[in-house]
N, C-alpha and C positions, 0 to 999 in steps of 0.2 A: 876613635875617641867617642864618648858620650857626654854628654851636658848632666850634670846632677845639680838636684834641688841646692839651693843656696841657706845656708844655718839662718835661725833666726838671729845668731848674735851679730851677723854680719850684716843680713840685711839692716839692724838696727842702729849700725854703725852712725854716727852723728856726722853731717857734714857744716863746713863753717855758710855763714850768709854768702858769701860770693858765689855758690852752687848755680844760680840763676847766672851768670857768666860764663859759666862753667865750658871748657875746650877738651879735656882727654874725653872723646866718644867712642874708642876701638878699641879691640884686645884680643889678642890672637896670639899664637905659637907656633913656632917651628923647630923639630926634629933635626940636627945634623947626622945621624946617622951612627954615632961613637956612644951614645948613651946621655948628649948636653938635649938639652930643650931651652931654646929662647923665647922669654914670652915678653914680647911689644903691644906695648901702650900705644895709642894714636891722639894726636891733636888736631881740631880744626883751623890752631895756627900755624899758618906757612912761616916757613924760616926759622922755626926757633933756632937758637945757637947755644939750649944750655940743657942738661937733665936736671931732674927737680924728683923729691920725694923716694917709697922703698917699694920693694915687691916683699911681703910674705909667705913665706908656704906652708902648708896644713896638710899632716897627712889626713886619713879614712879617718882618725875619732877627732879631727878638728884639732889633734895638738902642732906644735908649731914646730918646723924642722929648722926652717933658717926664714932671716929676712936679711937681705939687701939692698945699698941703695942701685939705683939705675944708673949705669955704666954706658951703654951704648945709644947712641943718636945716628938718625941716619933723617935727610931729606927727602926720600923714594922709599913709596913704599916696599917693608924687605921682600925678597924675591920668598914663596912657598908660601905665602899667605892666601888661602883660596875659603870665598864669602862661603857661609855655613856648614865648612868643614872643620877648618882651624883658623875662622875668624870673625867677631861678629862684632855688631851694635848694640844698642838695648832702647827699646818703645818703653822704657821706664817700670816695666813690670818683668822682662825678662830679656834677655839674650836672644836675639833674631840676626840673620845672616846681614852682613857686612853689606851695605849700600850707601852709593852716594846723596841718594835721596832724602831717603828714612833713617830711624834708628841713631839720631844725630848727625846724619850730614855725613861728609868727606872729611877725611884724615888726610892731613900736611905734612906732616912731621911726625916721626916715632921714635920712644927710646926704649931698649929693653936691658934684660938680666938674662943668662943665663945658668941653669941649675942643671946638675949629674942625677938623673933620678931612674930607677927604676921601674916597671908596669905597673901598675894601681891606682888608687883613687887618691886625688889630690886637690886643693883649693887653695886658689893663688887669688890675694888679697894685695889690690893698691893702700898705702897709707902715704896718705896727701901730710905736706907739712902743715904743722899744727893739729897732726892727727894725736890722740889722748896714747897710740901706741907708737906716734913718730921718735924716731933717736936722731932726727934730726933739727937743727932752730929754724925758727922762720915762721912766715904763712905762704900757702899756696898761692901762687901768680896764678893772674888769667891764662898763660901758655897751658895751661898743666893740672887744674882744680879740676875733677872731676863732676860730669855734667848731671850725677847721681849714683846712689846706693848700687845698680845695680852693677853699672859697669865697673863700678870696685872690684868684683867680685866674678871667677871664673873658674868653676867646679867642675872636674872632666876624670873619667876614668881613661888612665892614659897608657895607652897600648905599646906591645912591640911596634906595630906599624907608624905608630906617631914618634917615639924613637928615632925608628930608622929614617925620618925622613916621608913618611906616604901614609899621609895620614887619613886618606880617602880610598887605603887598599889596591888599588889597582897596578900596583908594580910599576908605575911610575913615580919618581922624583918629583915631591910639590916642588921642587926649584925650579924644573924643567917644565912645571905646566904655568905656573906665573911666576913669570922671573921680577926681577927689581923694576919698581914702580908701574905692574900690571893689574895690582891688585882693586883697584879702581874699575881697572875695563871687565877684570874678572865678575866683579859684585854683580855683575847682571846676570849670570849665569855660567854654566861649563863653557871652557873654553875646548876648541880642536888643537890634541897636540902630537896629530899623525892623521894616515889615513891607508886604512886597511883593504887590503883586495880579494878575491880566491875566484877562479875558474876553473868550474865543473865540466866533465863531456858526458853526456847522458845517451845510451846506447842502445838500441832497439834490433834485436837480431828476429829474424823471417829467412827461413827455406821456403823457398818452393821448385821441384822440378832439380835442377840438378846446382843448381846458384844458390846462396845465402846471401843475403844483402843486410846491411847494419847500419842503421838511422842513425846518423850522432847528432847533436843537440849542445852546443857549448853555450854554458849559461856563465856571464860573467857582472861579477856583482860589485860594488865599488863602494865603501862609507867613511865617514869620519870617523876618529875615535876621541871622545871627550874625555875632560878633564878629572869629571865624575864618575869615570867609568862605564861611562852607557858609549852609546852608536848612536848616531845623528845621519840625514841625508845618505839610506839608504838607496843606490840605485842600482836598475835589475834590466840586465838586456840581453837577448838570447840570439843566437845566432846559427840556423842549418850549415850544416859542415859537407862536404861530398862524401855518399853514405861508402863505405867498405865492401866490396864485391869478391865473394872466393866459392871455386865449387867446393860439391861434395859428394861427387861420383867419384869419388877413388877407386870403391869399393866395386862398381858398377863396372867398372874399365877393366878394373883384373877379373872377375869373373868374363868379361867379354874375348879377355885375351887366353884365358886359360879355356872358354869353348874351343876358340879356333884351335886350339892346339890340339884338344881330345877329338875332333872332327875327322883329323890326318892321321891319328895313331891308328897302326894295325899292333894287334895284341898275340899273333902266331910268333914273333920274332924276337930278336937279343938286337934293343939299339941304341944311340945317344943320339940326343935331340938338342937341338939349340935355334932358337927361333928371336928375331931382332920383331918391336912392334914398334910403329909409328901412328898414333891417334890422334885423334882430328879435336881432340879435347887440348891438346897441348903437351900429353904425357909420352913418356917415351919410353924404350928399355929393353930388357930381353928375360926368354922362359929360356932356364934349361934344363933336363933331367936324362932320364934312361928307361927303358920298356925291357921286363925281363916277361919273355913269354914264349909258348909253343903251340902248337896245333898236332894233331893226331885222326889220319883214317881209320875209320873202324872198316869191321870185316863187312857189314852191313851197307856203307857207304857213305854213312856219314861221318862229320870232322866234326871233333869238338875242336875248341881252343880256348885257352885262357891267357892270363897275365896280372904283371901288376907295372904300376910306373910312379913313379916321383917324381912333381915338377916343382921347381923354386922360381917366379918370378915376380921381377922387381922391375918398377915402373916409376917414374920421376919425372914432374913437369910443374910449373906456374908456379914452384916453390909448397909443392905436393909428394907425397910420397906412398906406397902403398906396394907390401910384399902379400904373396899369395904362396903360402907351402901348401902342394896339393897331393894327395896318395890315391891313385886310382885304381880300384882293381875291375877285372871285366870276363867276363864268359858267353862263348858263345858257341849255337851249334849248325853245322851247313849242309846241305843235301840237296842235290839239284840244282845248283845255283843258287839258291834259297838260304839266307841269310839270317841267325835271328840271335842278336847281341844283348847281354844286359851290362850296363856299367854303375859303376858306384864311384863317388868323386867326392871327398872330404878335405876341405879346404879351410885354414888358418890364417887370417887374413888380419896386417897389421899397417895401422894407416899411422899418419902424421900432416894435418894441412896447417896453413897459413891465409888468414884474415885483416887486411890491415898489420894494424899491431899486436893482433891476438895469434895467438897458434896452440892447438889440439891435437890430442892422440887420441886411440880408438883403436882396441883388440876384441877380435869376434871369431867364428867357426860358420862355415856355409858348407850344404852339400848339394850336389848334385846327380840326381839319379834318370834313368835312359832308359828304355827299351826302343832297339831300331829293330826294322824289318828291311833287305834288302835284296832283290832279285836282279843281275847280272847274268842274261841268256850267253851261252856260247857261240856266238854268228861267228864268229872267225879272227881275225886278227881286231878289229874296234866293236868294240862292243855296248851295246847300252848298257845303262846303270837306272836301277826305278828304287827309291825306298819311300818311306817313312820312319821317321822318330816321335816318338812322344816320352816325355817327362819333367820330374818336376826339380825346382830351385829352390833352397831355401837359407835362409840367413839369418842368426842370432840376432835379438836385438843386444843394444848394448846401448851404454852413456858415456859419451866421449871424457874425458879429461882434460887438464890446462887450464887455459883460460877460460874463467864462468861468465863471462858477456857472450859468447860464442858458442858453448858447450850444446852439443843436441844429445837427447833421447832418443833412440832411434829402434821402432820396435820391431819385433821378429817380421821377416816377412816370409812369404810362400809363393812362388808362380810358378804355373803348370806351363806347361809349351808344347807347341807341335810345328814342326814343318816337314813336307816333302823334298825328294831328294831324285832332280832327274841329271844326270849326264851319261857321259863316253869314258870310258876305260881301252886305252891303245896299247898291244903288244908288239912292237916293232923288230924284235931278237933282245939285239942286248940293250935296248931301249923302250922303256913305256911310258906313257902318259894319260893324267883323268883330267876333266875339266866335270866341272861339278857345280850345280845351280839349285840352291836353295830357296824353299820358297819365304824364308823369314830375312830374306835380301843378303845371304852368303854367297860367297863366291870364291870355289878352290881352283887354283890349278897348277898340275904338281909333271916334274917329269924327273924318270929313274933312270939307271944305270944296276944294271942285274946281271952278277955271272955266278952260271951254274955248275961247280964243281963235284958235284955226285949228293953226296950226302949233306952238304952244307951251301948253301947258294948268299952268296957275296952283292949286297946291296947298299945305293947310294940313293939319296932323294932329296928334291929341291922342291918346295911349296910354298905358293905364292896366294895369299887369301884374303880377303875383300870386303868388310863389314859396313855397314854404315857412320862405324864409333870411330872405321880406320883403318891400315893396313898393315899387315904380318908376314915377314917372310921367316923360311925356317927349311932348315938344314938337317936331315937324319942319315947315320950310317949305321951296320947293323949287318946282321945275318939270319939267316934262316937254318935252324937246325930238322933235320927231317928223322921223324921218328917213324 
């Protein structure tokens, strides 16, 4: 609704001498929602028991659509009447919001009319009896003479929303923000007619080292909602939450578990491998694959050998998960006891963790590349074992997936390595055994089961290995073919 200027012919309107008595001070309107508009007059007399006088209506060029006398009376004020939306007073120059104060006082008693009207511009005209356009006889009583020109007179461009009942927009019902006889307490201003809530968690994700920790922050906010459509008594309290902890060495744990695995492969032979890992991270599971390879004396004296092997393993802990397909191939050449390997190690590594409530994926490729040296004298039945390895690790970076409170970037990385290799290699007949000490804190030790059928020799092997991340055991059978 809007308030428009008032004609001059109206304002000009003649009232009789009793004006200075005068009681109708209020006028306002209400929307039932079907397409009626009721518009009530106010009196500063309590009690009356009677209607008096008509209402007129005016469309946009001021012609007249209908007049009426006033049908309805009520002693409380009608419920939807909310001060300067759809209801006011008048300081004798114009229409100001509804008060008990100002503007003529308090209204006692109301009578109205209702009219079927459509959206537009319309002016609703009191005619007091003895008005020169009353069709009714009489003079106006003190209940009811209007207390001047203006309040005659209420010019509004009248909306769908005043229609339906909401005449202040807000998708509430005026009946429901001031109901019958509130429109008194209302004139002071919006009243609260609900109260609205929303709690945020606000989330702060940090790696470092092999943990991710996740700050949460719940902020919860509480206000009124007015009658006018605004928010009143705004209040704001924030409350630390217990932050979220999950690792993110998935990826760490399977390349640790597929070293140990490459550590024990011999690459002269035809075998299947299966190896169970137990980690001190919480994760758990098993490598399996197979080693297809051979070795060959040359006339010279030295043995080449080569291979290739496929490992698949899968590791699951802490509601963690992380597969490593890995393709290894390797070559190497011996003389003297003298030992000297290269491997290649290409791995496919596909993770899935869990955070709290959040959980991420993460596909990447790493490899791993070798060169060992290892000399193994022939003293007799035990023998030492002396090497070195050096090479290097590397791993794709990538950007996890899932959840974006949690999600890392995580960039390529590169580490070089080295460590020494001292132990015992034991030939007992149809039993041997190595016990093996690494100087980057590994630890193998394996015992066989070996028979030698002429051309093909028949082996078994049990290997038990010992990292810092955790323990590995694993299981090979297999053969030797002799070329």
């Amino acid at each position: 609704m809007k308030l428009k200027k008032i004609g001059a012919a109206i304002m000009a309107a003649s009232l009789m001498s009793s004006t200075a008595l005068a009681h109708t001070n209020s006028v306002g309107y209400v929307g039932d929602g079907t397409g009626n508009i009721t518009v009530w007059y106010g009196s500063w007399h309590d009690n009356t028991q009677f209607n008096e006088a008509e209402l007129k209506v005016l469309d946009s060029n001021d012609a007249k659509i209908t007049q009426t006398q006033f049908n309805l009376l009520s002693q409380d004020s009608p419920a939807g009447l909310i001060s300067g939306v759809n209801y006011f007073g008048s300081d004798g120059t114009q229409l100001i919001p509804y008060d008990i104060n100002t503007g003529g006082g308090e209204s006692y008693t109301w009578q109205g009319a209702t009219f079927t009207l459509a959206p537009g511009d319309y002016t609703f005209v009191y005619i007091p009896l003895g008005d020169t356009e009353s069709t009714l006889p009489g003079s106006p009583t003190m209940e009811w003479v209007p207390m001047g020109p203006i309040i005659r007179s209420l010019s509004i461009t009248l909306t769908q929303n005043d229609i339906n009942g909401d005449a202040n927009g807000n998708n509430i019902l005026d009946i429901n923000e001031v109901g019958v006889g509130d429109a008194a307490a209302a004139a002071s201003g919006p009243t609260v007619v609900s109260q609205g809530s929303s709690t945020v968690i606000g989330y702060v994700a940090a790696s470092g080292g092999v943990i991710q920790i996740v700050s949460r922050t719940q902020t919860d906010t509480t206000w009124d909602n007015m009658s006018d459509g605004t928010t009143q008594n705004t209040q704001v309290s924030t409350t630390e939450l217990t932050p979220f902890e999950g690792r993110v060495d998935q990826i760490a744990t399977a390349q640790d578990v597929v070293g140990s695995t490459l550590r024990n492969l011999d690459f002269d032979n035809i075998e299947g491998i299966r190896m169970n890992s137990k980690m001190k991270n919480g994760m758990t599971g098993s490598t399996k694959g197979a080693v297809v390879g051979g070795s060959k004396e040359l006339e010279n004296g030295v043995t080449i050998s080569g291979g290739f092997t496929r490992l698949g393993t899968d590791l699951s802990g802490n509601d963690d998960t992380v597969k490593a397909d890995t393709d290894v191939f390797a070559f190497g050449v011996e003389r003297d006891n003298v030992q000297l390997e290269v491997r290649r190690a290409n791995t496919d590594y596909t993770t899935t963790r869990t955070i709290g409530d959040f959980a991420n994926e993460s596909e990447t490729k790493g490899a791993d590349t070798s060169v060992a040296i290892t000399y193994a004298p022939d003293t007799g039945k035990i023998n030492p074992v002396f090497g070195y390895t050096r090479g290097k690790r590397t791993v794709d970076g990538y950007t996890e997936t899932g959840s974006i409170q949690t999600a890392r970037t995580v960039a390529d990385s590169s580490e070089m390595y080295g460590y020494g290799t001292v132990g015992l290699r034991g030939d007992l007949g149809l039993v041997d055994f190595t016990a093996m000490h690494h100087t980057d804190g590994v630890n193998d030790i394996s015992i066989g089961l070996e028979k030698d059928t002429g051309d093909v020799t028949w082996r078994i092997e049990t290997t038990r290995s010992m990292t810092d991340l955790g323990n590995t055991n694993a299981v090979s059978a297999g053969l030797v073919i002799k070329f």
